[in-house]
C-alpha positions as CSV (number, residue, x, y, z in Angstrom):
1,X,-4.6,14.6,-24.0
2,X,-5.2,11.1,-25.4
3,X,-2.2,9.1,-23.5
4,X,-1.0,9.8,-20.4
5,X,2.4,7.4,-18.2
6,X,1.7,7.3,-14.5
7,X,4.1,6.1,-11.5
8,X,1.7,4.1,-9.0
9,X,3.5,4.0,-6.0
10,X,4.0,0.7,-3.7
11,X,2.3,1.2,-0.4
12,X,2.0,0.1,3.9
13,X,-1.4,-0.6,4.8
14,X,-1.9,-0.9,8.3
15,X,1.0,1.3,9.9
16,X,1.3,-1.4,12.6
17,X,-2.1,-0.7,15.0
18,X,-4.4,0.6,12.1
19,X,-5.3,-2.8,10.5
20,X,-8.1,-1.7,7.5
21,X,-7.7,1.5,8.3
22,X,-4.5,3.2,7.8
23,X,-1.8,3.0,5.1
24,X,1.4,5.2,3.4
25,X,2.8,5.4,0.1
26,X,6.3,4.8,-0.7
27,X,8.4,6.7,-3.1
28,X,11.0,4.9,-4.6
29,X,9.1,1.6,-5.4
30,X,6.0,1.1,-7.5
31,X,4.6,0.5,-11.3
32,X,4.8,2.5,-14.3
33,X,1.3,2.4,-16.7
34,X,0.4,3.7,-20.1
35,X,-3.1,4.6,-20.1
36,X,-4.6,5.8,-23.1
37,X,-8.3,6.9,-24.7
38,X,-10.2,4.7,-27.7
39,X,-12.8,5.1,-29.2
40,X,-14.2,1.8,-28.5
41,X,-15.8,1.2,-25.3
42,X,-14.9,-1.0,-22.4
43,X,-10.8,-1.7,-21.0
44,X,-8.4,-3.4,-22.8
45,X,-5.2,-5.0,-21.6
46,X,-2.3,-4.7,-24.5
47,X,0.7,-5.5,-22.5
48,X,2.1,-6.1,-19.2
49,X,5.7,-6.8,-18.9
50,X,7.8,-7.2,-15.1
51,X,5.0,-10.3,-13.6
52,X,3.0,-13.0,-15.4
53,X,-0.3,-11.7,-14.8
54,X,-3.6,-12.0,-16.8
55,X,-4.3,-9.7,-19.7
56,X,-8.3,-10.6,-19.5
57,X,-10.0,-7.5,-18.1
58,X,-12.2,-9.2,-16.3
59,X,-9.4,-10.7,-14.3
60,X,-6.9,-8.1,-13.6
61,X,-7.3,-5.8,-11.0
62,X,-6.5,-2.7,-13.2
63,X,-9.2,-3.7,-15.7
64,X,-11.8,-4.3,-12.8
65,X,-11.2,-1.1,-11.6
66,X,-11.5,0.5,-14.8
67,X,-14.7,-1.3,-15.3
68,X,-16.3,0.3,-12.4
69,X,-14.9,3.9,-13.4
70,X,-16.6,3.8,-16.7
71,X,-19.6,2.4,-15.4
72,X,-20.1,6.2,-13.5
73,X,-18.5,7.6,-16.4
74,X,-20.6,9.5,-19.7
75,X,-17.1,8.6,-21.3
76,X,-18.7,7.1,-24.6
77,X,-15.3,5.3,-25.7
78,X,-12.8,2.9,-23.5
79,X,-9.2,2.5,-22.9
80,X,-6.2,0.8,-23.1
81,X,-3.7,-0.3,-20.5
82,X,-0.5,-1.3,-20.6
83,X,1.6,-2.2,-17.0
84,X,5.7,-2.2,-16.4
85,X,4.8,-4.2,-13.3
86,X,7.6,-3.5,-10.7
87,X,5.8,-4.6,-7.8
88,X,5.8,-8.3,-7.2
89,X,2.2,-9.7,-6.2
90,X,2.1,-10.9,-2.8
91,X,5.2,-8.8,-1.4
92,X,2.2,-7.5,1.0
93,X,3.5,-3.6,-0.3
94,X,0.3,-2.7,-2.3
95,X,1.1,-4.7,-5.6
96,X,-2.9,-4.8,-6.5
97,X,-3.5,-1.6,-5.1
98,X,-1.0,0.3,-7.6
99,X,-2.4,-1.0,-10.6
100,X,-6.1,-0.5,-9.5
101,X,-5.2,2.9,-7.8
102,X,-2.7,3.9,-11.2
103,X,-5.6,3.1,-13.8
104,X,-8.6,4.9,-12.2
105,X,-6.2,7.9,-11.7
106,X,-4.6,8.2,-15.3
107,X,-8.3,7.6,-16.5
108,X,-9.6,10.5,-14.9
109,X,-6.4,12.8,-15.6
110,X,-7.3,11.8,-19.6
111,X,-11.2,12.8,-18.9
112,X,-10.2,16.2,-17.3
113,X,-10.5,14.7,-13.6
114,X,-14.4,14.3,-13.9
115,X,-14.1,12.3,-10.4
116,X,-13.0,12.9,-6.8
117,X,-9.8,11.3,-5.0
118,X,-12.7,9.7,-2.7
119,X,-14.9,8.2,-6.0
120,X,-11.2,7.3,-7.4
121,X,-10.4,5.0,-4.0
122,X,-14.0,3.9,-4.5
123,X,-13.1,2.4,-8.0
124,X,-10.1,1.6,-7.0
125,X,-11.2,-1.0,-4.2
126,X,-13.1,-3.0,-6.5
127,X,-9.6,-4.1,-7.8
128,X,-8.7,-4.8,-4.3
129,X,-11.9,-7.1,-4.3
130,X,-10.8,-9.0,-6.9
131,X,-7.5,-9.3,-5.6
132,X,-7.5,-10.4,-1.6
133,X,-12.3,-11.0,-1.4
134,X,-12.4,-7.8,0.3
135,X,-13.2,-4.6,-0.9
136,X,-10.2,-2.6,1.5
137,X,-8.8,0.6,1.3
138,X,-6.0,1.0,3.3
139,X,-3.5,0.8,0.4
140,X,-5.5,2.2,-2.6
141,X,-5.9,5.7,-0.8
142,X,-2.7,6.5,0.3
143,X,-1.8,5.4,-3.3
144,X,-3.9,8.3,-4.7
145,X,-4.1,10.2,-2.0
146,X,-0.6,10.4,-1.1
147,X,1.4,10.6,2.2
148,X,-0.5,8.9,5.4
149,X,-4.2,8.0,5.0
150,X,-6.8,7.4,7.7
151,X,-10.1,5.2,6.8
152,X,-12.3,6.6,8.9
153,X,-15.4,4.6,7.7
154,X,-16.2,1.9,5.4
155,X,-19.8,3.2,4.9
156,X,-20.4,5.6,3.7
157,X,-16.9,5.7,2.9
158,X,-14.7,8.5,4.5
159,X,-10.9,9.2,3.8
160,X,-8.8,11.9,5.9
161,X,-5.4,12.6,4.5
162,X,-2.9,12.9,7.5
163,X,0.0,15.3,7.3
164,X,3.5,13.5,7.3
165,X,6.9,14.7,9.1
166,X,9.2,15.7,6.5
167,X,12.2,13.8,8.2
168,X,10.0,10.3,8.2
169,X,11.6,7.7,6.1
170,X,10.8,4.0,5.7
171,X,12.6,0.9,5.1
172,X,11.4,-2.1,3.7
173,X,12.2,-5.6,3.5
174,X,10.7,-8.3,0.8
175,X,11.4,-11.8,1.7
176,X,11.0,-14.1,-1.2
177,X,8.3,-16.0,-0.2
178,X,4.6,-15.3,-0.7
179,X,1.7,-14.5,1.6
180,X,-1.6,-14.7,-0.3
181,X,-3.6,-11.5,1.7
182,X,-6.6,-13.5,1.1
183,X,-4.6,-16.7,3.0
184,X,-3.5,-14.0,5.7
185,X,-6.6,-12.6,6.4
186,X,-8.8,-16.1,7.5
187,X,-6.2,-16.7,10.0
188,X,-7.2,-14.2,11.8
189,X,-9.3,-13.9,14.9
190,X,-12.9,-12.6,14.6
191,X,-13.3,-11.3,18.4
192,X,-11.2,-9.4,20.5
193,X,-10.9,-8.2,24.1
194,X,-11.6,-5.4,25.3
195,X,-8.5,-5.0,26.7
196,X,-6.5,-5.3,23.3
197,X,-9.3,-3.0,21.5
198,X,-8.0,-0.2,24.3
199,X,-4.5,-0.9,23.4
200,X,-4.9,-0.9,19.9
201,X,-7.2,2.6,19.8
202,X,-4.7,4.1,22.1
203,X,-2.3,3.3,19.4
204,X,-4.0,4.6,16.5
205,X,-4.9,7.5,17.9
206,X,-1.5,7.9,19.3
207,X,0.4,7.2,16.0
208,X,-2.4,10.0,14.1
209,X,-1.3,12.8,17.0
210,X,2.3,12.1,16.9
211,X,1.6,12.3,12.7
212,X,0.1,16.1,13.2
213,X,2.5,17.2,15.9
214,X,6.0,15.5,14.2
215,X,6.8,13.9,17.4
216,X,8.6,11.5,16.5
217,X,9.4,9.4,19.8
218,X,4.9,9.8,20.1
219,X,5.1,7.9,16.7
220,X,7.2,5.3,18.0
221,X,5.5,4.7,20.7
222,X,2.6,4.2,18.8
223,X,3.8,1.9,16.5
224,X,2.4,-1.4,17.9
225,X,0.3,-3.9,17.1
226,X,-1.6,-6.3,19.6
227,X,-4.2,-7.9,17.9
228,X,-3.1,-9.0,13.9
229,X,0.8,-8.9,14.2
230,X,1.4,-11.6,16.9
231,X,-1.2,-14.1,14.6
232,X,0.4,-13.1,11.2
233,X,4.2,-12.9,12.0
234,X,4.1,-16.5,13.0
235,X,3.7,-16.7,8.8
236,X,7.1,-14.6,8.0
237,X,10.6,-16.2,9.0
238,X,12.7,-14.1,11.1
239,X,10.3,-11.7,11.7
240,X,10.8,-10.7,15.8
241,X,14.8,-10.6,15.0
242,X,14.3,-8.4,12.0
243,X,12.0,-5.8,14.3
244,X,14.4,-5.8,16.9
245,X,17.4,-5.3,15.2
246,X,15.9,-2.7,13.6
247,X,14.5,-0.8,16.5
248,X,18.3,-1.4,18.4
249,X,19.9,0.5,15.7
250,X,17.5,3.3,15.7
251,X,14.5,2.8,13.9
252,X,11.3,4.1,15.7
253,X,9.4,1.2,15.2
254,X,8.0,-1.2,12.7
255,X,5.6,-4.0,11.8
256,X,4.2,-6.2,9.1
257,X,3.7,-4.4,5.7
258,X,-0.1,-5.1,4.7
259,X,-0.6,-8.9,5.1
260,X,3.2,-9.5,4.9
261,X,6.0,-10.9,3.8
262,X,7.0,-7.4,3.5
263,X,8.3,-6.2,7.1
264,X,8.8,-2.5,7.3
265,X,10.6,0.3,9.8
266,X,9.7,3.8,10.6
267,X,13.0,6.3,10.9
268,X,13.4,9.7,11.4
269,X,16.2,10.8,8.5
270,X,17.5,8.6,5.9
271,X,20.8,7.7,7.4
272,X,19.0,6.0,9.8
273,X,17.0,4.0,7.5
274,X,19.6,3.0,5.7
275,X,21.2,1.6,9.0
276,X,18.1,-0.3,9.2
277,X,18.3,-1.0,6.4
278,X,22.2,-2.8,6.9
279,X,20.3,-4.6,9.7
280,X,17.8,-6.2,8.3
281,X,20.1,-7.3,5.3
282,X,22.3,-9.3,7.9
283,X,19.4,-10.7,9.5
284,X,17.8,-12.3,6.4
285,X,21.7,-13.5,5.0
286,X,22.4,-15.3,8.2
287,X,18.5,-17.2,7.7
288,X,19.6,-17.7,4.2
289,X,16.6,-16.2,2.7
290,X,16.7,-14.1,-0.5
291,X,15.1,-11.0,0.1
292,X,14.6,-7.1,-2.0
293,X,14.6,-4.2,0.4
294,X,13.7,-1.1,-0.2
295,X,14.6,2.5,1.4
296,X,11.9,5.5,1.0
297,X,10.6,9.0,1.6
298,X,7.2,8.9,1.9
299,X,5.6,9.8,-1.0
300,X,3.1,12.6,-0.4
301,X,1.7,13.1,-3.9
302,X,0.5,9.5,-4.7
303,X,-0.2,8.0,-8.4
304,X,1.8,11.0,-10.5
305,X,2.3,11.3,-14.4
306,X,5.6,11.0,-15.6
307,X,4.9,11.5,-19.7
């Protein structure tokens, strides 16, 4: 196999209480990439169409990643990239993370899968460096992973894939304004009490069981963020109306999707979600804000080849 099309799913990082920690990938949103083998070494950039982003490998997150495959690869030749980007940078659902996730994936596909998931989401993060300063991984493992991910350490780095409910659907709402991660992340408090560190593990641990037992009201309950949402929804217009509304018309819970705009719901079944999604529609018309919302299974096979 010399060529290989990939869909890179979009992605929510966080999950509400797992800030850094845990994320999801979505199914009806993310990029398409072409990914093929050449004989000369080092990544090349031919085309991306969808976002005005760099083609210099160097400075793309998909060529930075690639970079650091090849480095651990005994691939003698290189490859070229080419990226439909659907995602819109900055729309805080894992724009970076599908390019960086998509390239290492396809790579290693073409190379007879030489490489783990867990070296993959290694490569992949360097992408995420370039991207937001900080080498995360909440998005780029779920994003080859699939379904719900947990970061259970940094270093050495550890990933546990966490079963999803086969009802769970998510809805998700893209205002059209920008939050730069990197902007979102240094407004953030360094210290926390104790207090909120209780809440928040209760949470995560919470959300994880209620993951493994599909109990779906536990997964609710769970869905709540004390220590980065109240400082970061302060940067997103409408935000507490748009969780509310949601919840009232059946949603199980929600939050801000990675470092935002991006606002997302948890449902059980898709009629709900779609409900939410009706809600959060009206919410954003009546603020006069232009917005793309999006309604989705979770996707539980990640990055998948299409061609």
């Amino acid at each position: 196999m010399e060529e290989i099309k990939v869909f890179c799913p979009a992605t929510i990082a966080n999950v509400s209480c797992g800030f850094d920690v845990l994320g999801l990938a979505l199914d009806s949103v993310g990029d398409e990439m072409i990914i093929r083998k050449t004989s000369e070494k080092g990544i090349t950039i031919t085309k991306i169409s969808g976002q005005e982003l760099p083609l210099e490998t160097t400075k793309n997150v998909s060529g930075v990643a690639g970079l650091a495959f090849l480095e651990k690869s005994d691939f003698d030749g290189g490859f070229e990239i080419e990226i439909d980007k659907r995602i819109k940078p900055g729309s805080g659902i894992g724009s970076s993370a599908a390019s960086s996730a998509g390239a290492v994936w396809a790579m290693n596909e073409l190379l007879g899968k030489p490489f783990s998931n867990l070296e993959l989401v290694q490569f992949a993060m360097q992408g995420e460096k370039l991207a937001s300063d900080v080498a995360h991984a909440d998005n780029v493992a779920p994003a080859i992973y699939g379904g719900f991910t947990l970061v259970r350490s940094y270093n050495p780095l550890d990933i546990v894939p966490i079963p999803t409910p086969n009802e769970l659907f998510a809805t998700v709402i893209h205002p059209q304004i920008e939050v730069k991660t990197s902007d979102s992340r240094k407004i953030l408090k360094t210290n926390i009490t104790l207090e909120k560190g209780i809440q928040q593990w209760g949470n995560v641990g919470g959300l994880i069981a209620g993951l493994f037992q599909n109990d779906y009201d536990l997964i609710g309950r769970s869905l709540q963020d004390h220590i980065v949402e109240p400082i970061r929804s302060i940067l997103i217009p409408g935000f507490d109306k748009i969780k509310a509304n949601a919840i009232h018309v059946g949603a199980l819970g929600g939050g801000i999707s990675g470092s935002g705009p991006s606002i997302f719901a948890l449902s059980k079944g898709e009629k709900i979600a779609q409900k939410v999604a009706e809600s959060m529609k009206e919410t954003y018309k009546n603020i006069g804000i232009e917005f793309d919302i999006h309604v989705s299974k979770v996707n539980t096979q990640g990055v998948k080849r299409i061609s």
